[in-house]
C-alpha positions in Angstrom: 0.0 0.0 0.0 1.4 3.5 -0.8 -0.1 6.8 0.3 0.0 10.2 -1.3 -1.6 11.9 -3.9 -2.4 11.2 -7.9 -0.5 13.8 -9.9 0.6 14.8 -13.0 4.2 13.9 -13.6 5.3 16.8 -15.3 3.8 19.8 -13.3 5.2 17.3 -9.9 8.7 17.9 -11.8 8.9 21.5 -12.0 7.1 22.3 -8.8 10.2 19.6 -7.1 12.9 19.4 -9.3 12.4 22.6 -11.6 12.5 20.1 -14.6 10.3 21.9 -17.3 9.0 19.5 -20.0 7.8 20.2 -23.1 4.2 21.7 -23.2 2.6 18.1 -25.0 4.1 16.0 -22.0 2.0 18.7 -19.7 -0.9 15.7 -19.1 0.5 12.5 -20.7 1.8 10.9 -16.9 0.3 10.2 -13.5 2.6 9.7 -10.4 1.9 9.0 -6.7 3.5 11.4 -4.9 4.0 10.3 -1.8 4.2 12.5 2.0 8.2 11.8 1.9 8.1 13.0 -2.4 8.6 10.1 -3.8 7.3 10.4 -7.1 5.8 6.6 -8.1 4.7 6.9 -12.0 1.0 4.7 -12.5 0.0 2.3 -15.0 -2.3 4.0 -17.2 -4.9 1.1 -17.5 -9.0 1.3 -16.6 -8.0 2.0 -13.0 -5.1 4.6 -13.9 -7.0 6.3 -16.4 -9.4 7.0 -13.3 -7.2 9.2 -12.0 -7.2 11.5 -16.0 -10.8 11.3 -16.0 -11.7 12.6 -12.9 -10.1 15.6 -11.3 -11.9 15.1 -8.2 -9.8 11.6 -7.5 -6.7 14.0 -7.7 -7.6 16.6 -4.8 -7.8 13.1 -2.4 -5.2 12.0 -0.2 -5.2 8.6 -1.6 -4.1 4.8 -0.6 -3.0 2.7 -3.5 -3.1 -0.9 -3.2 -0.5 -1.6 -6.0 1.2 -4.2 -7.9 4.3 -3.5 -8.9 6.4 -5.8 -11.3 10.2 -6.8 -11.4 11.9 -4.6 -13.7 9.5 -1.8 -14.1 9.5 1.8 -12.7 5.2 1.9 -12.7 3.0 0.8 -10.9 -0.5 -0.7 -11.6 -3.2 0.5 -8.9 -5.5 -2.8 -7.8 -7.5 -0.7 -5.4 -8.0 2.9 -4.5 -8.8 4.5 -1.1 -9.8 7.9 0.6 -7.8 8.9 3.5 -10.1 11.6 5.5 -10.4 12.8 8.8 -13.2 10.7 9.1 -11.7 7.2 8.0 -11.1 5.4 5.1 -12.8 4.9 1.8 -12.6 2.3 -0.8 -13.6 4.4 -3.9 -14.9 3.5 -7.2 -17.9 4.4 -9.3 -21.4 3.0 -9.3 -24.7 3.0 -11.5 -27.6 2.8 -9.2 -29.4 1.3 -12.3 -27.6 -1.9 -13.2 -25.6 -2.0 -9.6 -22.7 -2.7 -11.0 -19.1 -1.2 -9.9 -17.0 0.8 -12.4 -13.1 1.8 -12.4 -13.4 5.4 -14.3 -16.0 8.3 -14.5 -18.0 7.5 -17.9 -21.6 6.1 -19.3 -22.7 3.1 -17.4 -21.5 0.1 -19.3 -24.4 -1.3 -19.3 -27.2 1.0 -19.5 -25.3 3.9 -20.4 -26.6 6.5 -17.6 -24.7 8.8 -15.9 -23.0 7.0 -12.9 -21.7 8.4 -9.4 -18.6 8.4 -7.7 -18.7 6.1 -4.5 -16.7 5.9 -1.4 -17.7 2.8 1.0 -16.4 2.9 4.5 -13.3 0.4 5.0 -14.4 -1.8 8.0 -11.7 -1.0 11.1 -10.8 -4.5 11.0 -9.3 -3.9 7.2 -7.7 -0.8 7.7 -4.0 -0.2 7.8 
């Protein structure tokens, strides 16, 4: 599990290294950026892209259960949680519709409605 916050890669290296990148890199990377500054680049698959879609899943203070592989400098989120003052949050989206669970802010798969962002409380035995 790492915690931190989603951002984008480039603006995350000029605000802490003063590296400026070209103007078309500006929103192609996500990183964790973790408390300590640790800048973890992300996976961009359904669950990464989340993170593009959505600017409200970039303001959290986040908890990534990740999977990273040998060899490579990105990790691949599993799971995504809400830090806040008042616990912890698994997050995701949700169509009350169909009731299914979805990974990014778009139509409902299935029925193509709008769907909602959802946190669910993390029971206090689950929490880390």
């Amino acid at each position: 599990m790492l915690r931190g916050r989603v951002v984008w890669l480039a603006e995350a290296l000029t605000r802490r290294f003063d590296i400026v990148q070209v103007p078309e890199a500006a929103r192609k990377s996500l990183a964790l950026e973790t408390r300590e500054g640790t800048l973890i680049p992300l996976a961009e698959d359904i669950r990464g892209r989340g993170f593009r879609r959505d600017a409200r899943l970039r303001e959290m203070n986040v908890e990534l259960m990740v999977r990273i592989y040998h060899q490579s400098p990105v990790a691949q989120i599993v799971r995504v949680y809400s830090i806040e003052k008042r616990g912890k949050f698994e997050v995701d989206y949700w169509c009350d519709i169909c009731a299914i669970a979805m990974y990014e802010l778009k139509p409902c798969e299935c029925c193509q409605a709008k769907i909602e962002l959802r946190k669910r409380p993390v029971a206090p035995s689950t929490r880390r």
